[in-house]
LOTI-436279 format. One record per residue (C-alpha): x, y, z; residue number from 1. Coordinates in Angstrom, 1 decimal, padded with zeros to 4 digits. Last residue first. Layout:
BEGIN
<u=X v=Y w=Z i=NUM>
...
# end
This chain:
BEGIN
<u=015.5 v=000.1 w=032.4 i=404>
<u=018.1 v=-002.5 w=032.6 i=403>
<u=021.4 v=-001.5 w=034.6 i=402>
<u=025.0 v=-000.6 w=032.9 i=401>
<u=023.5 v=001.4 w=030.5 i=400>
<u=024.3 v=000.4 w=026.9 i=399>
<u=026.8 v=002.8 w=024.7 i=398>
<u=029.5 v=000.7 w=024.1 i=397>
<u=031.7 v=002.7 w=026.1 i=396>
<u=029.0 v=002.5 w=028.6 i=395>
<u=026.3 v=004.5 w=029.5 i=394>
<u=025.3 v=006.4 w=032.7 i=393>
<u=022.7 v=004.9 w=034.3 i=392>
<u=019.6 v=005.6 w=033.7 i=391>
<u=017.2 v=004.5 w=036.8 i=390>
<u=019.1 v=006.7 w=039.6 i=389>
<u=019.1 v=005.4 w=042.6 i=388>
<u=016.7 v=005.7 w=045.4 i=387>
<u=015.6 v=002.2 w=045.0 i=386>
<u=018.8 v=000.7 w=046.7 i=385>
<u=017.8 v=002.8 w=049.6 i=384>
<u=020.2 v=002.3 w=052.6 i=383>
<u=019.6 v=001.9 w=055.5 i=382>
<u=016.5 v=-000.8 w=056.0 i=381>
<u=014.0 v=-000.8 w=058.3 i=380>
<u=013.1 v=001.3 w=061.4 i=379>
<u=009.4 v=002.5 w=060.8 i=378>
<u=010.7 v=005.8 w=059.4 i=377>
<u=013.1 v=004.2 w=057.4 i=376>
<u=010.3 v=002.2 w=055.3 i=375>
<u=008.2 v=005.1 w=055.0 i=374>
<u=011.2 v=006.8 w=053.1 i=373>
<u=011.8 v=003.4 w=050.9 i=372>
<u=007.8 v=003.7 w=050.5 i=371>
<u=007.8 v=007.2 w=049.5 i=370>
<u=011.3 v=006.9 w=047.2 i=369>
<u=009.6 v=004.0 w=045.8 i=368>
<u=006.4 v=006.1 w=044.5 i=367>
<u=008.5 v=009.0 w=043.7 i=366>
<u=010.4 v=006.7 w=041.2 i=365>
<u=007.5 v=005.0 w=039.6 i=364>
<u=006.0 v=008.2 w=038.9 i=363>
<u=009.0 v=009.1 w=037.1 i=362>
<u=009.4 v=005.8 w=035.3 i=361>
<u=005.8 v=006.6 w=034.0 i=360>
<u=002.4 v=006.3 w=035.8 i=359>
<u=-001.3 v=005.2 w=035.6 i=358>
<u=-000.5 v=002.5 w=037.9 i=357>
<u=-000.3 v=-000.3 w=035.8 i=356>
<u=003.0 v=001.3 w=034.4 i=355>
<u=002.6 v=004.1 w=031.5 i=354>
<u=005.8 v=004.8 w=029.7 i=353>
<u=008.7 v=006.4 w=031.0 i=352>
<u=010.7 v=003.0 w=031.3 i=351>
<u=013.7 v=004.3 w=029.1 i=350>
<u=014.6 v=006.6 w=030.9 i=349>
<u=013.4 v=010.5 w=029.5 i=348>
<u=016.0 v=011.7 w=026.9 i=347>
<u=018.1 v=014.5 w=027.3 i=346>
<u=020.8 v=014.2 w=029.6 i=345>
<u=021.9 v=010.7 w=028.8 i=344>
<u=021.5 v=011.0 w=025.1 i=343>
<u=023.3 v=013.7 w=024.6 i=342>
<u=025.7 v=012.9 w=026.7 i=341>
<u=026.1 v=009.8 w=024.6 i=340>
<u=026.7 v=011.4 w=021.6 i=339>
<u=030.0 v=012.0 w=022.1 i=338>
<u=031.2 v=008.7 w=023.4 i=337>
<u=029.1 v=007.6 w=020.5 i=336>
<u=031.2 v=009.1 w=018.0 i=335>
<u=034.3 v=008.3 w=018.9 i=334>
<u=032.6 v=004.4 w=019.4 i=333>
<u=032.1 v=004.8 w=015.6 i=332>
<u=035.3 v=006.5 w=014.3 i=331>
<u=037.0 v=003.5 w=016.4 i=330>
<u=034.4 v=001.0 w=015.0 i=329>
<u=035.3 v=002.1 w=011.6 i=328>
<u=039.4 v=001.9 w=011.6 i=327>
<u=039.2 v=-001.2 w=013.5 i=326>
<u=037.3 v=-002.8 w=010.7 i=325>
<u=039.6 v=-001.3 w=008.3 i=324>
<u=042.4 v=-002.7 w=009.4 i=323>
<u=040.9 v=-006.6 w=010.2 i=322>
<u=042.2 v=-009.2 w=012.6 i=321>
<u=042.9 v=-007.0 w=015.2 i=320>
<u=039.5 v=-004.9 w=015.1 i=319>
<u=037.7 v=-008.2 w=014.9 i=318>
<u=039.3 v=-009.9 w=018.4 i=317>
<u=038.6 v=-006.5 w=019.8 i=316>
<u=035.3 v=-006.5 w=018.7 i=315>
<u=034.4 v=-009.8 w=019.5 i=314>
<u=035.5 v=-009.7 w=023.6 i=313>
<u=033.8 v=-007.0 w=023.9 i=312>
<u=030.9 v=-008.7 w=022.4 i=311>
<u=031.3 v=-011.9 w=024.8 i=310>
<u=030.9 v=-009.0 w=027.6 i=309>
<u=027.5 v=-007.4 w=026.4 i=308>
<u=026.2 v=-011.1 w=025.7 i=307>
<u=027.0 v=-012.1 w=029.1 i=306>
<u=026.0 v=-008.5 w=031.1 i=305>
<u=022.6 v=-009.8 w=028.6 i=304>
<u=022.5 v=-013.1 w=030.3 i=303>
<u=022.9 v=-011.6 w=033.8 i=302>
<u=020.3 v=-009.1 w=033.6 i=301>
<u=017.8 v=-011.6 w=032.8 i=300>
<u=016.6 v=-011.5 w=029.0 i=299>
<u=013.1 v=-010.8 w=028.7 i=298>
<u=010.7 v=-013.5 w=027.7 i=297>
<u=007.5 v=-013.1 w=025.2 i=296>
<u=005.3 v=-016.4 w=025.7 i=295>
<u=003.6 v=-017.7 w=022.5 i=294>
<u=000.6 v=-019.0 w=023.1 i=293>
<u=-000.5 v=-018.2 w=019.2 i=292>
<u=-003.8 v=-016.9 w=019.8 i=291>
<u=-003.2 v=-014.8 w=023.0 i=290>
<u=000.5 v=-013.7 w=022.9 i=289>
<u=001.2 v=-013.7 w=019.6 i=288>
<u=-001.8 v=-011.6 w=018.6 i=287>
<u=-000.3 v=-008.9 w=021.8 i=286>
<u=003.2 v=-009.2 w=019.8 i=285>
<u=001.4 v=-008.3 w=016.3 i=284>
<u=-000.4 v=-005.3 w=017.8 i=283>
<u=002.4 v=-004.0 w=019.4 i=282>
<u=004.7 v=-004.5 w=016.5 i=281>
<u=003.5 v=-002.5 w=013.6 i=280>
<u=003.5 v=001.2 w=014.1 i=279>
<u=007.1 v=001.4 w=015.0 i=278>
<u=007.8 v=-000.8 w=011.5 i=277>
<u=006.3 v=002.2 w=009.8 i=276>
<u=008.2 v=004.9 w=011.1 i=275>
<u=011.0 v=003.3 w=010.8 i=274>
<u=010.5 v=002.5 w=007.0 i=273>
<u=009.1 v=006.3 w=006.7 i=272>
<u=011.8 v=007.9 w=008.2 i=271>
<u=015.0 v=005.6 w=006.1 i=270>
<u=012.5 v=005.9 w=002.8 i=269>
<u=013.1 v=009.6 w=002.6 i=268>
<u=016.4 v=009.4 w=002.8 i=267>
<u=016.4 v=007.0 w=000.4 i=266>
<u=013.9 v=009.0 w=-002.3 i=265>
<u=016.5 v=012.0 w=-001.2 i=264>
<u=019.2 v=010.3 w=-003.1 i=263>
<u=018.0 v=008.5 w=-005.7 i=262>
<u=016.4 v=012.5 w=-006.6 i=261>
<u=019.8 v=014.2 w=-006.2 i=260>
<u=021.4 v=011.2 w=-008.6 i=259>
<u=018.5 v=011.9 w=-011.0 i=258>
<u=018.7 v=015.6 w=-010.8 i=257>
<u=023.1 v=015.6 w=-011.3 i=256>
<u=022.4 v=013.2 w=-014.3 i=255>
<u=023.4 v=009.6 w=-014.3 i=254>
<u=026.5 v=008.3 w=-016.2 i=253>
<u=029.0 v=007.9 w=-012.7 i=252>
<u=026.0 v=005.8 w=-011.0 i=251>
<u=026.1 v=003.3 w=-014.0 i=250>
<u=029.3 v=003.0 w=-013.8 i=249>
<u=029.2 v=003.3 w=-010.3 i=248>
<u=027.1 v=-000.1 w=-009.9 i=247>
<u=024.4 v=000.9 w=-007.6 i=246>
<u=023.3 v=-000.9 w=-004.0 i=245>
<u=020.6 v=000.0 w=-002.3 i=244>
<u=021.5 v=-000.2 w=001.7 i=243>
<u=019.2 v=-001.5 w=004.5 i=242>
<u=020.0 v=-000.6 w=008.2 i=241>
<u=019.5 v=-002.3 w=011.6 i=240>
<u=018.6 v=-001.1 w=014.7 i=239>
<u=019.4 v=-002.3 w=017.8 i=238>
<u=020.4 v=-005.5 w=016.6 i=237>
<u=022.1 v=-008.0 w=018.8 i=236>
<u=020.9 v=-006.9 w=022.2 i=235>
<u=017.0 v=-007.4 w=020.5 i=234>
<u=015.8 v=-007.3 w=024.0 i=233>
<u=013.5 v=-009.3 w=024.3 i=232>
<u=013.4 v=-013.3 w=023.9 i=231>
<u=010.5 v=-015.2 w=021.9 i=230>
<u=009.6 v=-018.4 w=023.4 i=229>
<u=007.0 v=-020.2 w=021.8 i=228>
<u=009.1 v=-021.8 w=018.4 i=227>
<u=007.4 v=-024.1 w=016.0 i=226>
<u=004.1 v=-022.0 w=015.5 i=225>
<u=005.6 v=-018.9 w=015.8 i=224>
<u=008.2 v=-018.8 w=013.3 i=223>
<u=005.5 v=-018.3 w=010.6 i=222>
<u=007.4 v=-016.2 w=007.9 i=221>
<u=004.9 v=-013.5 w=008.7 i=220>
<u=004.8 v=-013.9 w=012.5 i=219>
<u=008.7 v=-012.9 w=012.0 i=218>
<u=008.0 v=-009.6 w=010.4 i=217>
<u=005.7 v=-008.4 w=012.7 i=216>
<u=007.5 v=-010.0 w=015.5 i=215>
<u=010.8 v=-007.8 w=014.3 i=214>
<u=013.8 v=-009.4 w=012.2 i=213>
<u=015.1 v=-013.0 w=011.4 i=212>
<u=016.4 v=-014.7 w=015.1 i=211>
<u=016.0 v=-018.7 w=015.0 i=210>
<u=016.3 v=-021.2 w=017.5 i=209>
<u=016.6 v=-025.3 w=016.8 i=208>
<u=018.1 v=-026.0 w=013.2 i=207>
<u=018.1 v=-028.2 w=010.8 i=206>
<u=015.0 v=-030.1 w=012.9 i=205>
<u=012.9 v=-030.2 w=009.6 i=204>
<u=010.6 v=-027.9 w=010.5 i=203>
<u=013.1 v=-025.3 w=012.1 i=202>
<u=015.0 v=-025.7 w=008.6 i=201>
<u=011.7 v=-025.1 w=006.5 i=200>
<u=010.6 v=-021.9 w=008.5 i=199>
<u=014.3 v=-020.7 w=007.9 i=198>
<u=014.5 v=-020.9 w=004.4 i=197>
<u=012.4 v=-018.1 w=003.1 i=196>
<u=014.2 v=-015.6 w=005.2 i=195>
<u=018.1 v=-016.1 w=004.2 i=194>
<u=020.0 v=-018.2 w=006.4 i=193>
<u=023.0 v=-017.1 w=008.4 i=192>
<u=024.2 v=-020.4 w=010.0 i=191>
<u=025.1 v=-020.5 w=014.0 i=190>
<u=026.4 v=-023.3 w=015.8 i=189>
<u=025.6 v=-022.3 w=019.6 i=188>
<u=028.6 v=-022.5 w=022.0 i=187>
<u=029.0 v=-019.1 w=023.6 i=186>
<u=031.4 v=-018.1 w=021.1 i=185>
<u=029.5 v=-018.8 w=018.9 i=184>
<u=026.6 v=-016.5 w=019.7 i=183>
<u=028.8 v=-013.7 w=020.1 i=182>
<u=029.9 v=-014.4 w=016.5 i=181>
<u=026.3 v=-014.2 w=015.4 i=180>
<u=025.9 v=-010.8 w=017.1 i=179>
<u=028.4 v=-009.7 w=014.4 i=178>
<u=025.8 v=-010.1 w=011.9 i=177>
<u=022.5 v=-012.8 w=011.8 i=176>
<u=022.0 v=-015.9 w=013.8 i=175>
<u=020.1 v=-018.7 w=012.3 i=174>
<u=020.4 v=-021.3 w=015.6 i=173>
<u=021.7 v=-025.1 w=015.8 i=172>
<u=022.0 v=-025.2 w=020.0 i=171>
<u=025.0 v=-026.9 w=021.8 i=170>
<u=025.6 v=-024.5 w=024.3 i=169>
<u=022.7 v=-022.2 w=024.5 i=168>
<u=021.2 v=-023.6 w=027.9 i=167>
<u=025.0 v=-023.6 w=029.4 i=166>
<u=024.9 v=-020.1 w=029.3 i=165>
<u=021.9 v=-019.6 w=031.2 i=164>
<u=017.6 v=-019.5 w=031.2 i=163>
<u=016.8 v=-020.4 w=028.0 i=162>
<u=013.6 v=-021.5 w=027.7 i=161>
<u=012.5 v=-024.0 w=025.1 i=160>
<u=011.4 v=-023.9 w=021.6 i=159>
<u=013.5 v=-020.9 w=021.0 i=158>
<u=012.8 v=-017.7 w=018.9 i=157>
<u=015.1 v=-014.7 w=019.2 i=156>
<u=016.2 v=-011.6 w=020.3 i=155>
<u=013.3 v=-009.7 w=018.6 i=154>
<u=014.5 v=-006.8 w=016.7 i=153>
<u=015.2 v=-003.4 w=017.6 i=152>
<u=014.3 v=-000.6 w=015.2 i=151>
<u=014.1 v=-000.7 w=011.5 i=150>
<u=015.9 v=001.5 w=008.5 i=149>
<u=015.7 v=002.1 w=005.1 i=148>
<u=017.8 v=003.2 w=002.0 i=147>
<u=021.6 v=003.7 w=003.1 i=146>
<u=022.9 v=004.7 w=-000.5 i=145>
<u=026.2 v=002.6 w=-001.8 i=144>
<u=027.8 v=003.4 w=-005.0 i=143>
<u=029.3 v=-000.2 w=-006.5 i=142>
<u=032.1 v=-001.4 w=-008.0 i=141>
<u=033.7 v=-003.1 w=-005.2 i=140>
<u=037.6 v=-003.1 w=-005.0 i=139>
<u=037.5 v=-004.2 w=-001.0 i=138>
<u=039.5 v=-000.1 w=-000.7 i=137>
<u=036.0 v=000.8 w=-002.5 i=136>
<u=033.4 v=-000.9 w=-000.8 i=135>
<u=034.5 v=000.2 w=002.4 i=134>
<u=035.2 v=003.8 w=001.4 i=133>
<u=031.4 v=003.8 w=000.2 i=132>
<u=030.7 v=003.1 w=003.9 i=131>
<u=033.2 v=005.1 w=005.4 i=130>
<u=032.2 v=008.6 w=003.9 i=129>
<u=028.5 v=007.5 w=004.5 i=128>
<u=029.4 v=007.0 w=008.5 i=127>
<u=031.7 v=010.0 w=009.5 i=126>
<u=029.4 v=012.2 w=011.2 i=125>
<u=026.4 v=014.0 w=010.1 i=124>
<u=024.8 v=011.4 w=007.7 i=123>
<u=026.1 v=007.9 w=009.1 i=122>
<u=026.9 v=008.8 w=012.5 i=121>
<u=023.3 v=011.3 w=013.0 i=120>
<u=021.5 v=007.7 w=011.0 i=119>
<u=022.6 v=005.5 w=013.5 i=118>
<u=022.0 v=008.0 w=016.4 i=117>
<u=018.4 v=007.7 w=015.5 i=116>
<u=018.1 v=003.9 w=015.0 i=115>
<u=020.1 v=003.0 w=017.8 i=114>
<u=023.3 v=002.7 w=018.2 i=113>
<u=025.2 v=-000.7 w=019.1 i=112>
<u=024.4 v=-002.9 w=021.8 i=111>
<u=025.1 v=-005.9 w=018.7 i=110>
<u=026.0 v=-004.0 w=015.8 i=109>
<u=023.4 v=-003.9 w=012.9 i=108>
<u=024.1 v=-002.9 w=009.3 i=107>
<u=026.7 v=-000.2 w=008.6 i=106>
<u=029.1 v=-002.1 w=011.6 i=105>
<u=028.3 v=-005.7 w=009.7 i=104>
<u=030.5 v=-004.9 w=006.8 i=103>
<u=033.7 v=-004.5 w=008.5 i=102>
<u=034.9 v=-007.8 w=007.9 i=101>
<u=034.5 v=-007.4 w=003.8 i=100>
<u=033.9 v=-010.8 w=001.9 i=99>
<u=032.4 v=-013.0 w=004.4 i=98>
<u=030.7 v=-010.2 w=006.0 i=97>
<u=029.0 v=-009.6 w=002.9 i=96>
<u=025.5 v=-010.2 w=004.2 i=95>
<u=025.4 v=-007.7 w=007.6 i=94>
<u=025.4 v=-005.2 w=004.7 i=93>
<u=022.0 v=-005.1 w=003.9 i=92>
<u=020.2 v=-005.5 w=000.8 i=91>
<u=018.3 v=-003.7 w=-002.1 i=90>
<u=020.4 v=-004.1 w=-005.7 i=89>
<u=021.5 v=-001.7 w=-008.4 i=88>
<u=022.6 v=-002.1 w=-012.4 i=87>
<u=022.5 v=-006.2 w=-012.9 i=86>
<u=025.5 v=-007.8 w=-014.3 i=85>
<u=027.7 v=-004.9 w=-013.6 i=84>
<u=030.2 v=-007.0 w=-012.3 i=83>
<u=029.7 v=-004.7 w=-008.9 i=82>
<u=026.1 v=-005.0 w=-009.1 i=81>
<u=025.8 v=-008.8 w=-009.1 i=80>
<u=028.7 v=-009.5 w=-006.5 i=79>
<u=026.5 v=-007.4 w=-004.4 i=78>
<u=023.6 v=-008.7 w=-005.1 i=77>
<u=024.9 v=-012.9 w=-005.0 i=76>
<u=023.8 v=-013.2 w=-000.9 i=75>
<u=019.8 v=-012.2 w=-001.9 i=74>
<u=019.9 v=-014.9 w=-005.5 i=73>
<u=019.5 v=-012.7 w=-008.5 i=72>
<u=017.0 v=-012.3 w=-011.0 i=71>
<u=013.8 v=-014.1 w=-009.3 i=70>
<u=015.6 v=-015.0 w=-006.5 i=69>
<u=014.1 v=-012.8 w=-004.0 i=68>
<u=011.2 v=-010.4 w=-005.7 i=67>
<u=012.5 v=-008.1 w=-008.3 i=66>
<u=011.7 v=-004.6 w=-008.3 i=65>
<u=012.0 v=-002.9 w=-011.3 i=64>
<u=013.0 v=001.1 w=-011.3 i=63>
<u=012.2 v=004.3 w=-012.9 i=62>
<u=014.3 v=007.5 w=-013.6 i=61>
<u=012.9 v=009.6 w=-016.6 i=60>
<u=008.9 v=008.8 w=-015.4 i=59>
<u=008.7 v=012.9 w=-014.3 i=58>
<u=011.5 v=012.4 w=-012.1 i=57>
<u=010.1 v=012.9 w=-008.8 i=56>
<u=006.7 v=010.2 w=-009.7 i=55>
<u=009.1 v=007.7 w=-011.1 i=54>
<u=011.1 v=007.7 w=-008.2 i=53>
<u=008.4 v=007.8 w=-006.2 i=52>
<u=006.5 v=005.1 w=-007.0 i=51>
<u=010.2 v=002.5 w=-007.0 i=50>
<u=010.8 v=003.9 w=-003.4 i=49>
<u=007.8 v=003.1 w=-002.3 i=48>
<u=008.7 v=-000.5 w=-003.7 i=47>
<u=011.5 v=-000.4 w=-002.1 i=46>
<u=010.1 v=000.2 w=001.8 i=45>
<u=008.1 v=-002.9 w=001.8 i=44>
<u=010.9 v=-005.4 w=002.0 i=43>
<u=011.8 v=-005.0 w=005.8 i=42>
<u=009.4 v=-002.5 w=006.6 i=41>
<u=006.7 v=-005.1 w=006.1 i=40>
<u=007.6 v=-008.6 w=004.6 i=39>
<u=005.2 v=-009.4 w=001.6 i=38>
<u=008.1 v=-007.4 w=-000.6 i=37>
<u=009.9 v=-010.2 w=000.6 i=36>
<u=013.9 v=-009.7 w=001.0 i=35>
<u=017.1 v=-009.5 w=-000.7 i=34>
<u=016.2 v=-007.7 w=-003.6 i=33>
<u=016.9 v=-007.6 w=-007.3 i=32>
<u=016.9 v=-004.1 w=-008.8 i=31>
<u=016.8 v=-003.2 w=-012.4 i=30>
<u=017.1 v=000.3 w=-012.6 i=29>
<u=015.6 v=002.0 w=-015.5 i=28>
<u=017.0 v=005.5 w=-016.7 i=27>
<u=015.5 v=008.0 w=-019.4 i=26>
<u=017.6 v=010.4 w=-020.1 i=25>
<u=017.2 v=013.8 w=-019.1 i=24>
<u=015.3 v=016.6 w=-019.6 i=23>
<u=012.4 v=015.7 w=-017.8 i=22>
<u=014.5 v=015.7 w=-014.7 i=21>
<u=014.1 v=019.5 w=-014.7 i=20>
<u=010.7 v=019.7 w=-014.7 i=19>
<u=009.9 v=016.8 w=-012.3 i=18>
<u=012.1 v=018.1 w=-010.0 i=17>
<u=010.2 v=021.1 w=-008.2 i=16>
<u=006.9 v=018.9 w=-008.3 i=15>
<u=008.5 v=016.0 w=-007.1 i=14>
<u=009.9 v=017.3 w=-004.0 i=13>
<u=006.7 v=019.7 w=-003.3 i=12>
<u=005.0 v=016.3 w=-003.0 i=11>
<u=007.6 v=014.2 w=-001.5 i=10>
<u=006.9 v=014.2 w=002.1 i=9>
<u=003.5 v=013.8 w=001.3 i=8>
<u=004.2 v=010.7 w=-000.5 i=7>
<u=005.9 v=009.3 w=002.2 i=6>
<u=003.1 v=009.9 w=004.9 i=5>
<u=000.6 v=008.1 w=002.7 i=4>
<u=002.6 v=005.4 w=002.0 i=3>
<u=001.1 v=003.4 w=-000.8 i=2>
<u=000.0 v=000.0 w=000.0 i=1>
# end
């Protein structure tokens, strides 16, 4: 469905640029992509894209969506664009980790950035220059374009609980991105599968535990019915980022308007495919819950202070195998130590939203510090444990030290 809010960001846009675009040649990108346009914000974004490309440019610049492995298998894109076998391709970094290391850090890191101070790195601090730098110094022939972006995903779907370290050990699970090394090194066998053949391997018994994406996007593909334990928080991916792909030959030939129109079409597309994958989890997660009997479990605070230190322990093994790895998650953790009084000053905890009692994290807070005060009076107790503040400074990392 056309995006209402997308479209009217475009309006004046299209109007302005339509003119001059008519004057130039016609352009059709042929672009394979790595996910279901069925899936929402994960694959619905391009086609928007697609509409208003062709709407902005006065039908000059168009572009053919191609469902998964119709042209172009999802992990043979990039590959595909560079040869110049196909002109542009939607995907998502986290996929050519096998051929560049630093790949993952412009797709999810695991307690990395969120969604908004993802996209301050990438457009206002060092991110894009590093990105198409990537692709270049790994002698890619390709122009890269951050085009969408989604918020946390799920941690995970198991068929049992899993309650400490030695409950992973030994588990078959689709992992995705550097968070799939922390997995590993905890003792599950991980295999990056692409969407369509996960339902299939849980079936068969291939493997035992997947993570894909966000429970709207997951209850798509099914996972619910073989898996009813679906961990929170998504440590692993915070947010995650989808890139279009075009080969720079064919980037070099287009016109100043077509490039400027490509260009803010993307940027476009990274509000609107947060915005929309925002909208769509509650409802999916409460369907979950009471037709599917799934039961949504939250990580204890030990098991994520596990993940958060097997991740330390990743990125320094990654930075020393790798140059250019080290090079980006430096500028990266640079720029979250700045951002990160930002954050910690401006932003209400992370609890603020109505409790049972009518009341945010604030509320909550006075209504401790009234019974930890009653408490005293009547003799118990010393100090106030509650009393504390509930956002903790972050990390280098940028993770508080205590859950919210």
């Amino acid at each position: 469905m056309k995006s209402i809010a997308l479209a009217g960001l475009f309006a004046t846009a299209a109007a302005l640029a339509a003119p001059a675009a008519m004057s130039a040649e016609k352009l059709l990108l042929k672009t394979p992509i790595a996910f279901s346009t069925e899936l929402p914000s994960l694959g619905t974004p391009i086609p928007r894209v697609a509409e208003q490309l062709e709407l902005m440019s006065g039908g000059t610049l168009q572009m053919k969506v191609y469902e998964p492995n119709k042209l172009v298998p999802p992990f043979e894109i990039l590959d595909a664009v560079s040869s110049g076998k196909i002109n542009s391709g939607y995907t998502t970094a986290g996929y050519w980790a096998g051929k560049i290391p630093a790949a993952p850090l412009f797709s999810a890191v695991p307690f990395g950035p969120e969604a908004g101070e993802y996209m301050a790195w990438l457009y206002y601090g060092n991110g894009m220059s590093l990105y198409q730098e990537m692709f270049d110094q790994a002698g890619f022939n390709v122009h890269v374009i951050p085009c969408a972006i989604i918020a946390p995903e799920t941690s995970g779907w198991f068929a049992k609980e899993i309650n400490s370290a030695e409950d992973l050990n030994g588990l078959k699970m689709r992992f995705f991105g550097l968070g799939g090394k922390v997995m590993q090194k905890l003792g599950v066998a991980t295999s990056l599968l692409p969407g369509g053949e996960i339902y299939p391997a849980l079936e068969k018994g291939a493997i035992d535990a997947t993570e894909f994406s966000m429970p709207a996007i997951d209850s798509r593909l099914g996972f619910y019915k073989l898996a009813k334990y679906n961990y929170f928080p998504g440590w692993h991916q915070q947010a995650t980022v989808f890139e279009l792909l075009v080969n720079k030959g064919t980037w070099d030939e287009m016109s100043d308007q077509h490039k400027a129109i490509l260009n803010n079409a993307c940027k476009a597309s990274m509000a609107d495919s947060f915005a929309e994958g925002e909208a769509l989890q509650f409802a999916v997660m409460k369907e979950n819950v009471e037709k599917h009997g799934v039961e949504i479990k939250q990580w204890s605070d030990e098991m994520l202070a596990l993940f958060e230190s097997t991740w330390r322990e990743v990125a320094i093994e990654e930075a020393a195998n790798d140059a250019f790895f080290k090079k980006v998650y430096d500028d990266m953790v640079a720029f979250r130590d700045g951002y990160k009084t930002w954050k910690t000053n401006a932003f209400l905890p992370k609890a603020s939203l109505p409790d049972r009692n009518g009341g945010g994290a604030l509320m909550r807070r006075r209504r401790l510090r009234s019974r930890a005060a009653d408490d005293r009076r009547a003799g118990f107790g010393g100090d106030d444990q509650d009393d504390q503040p509930e956002h903790a400074a972050l990390g280098r990392d940028g993770r508080s030290r205590r859950r919210l």
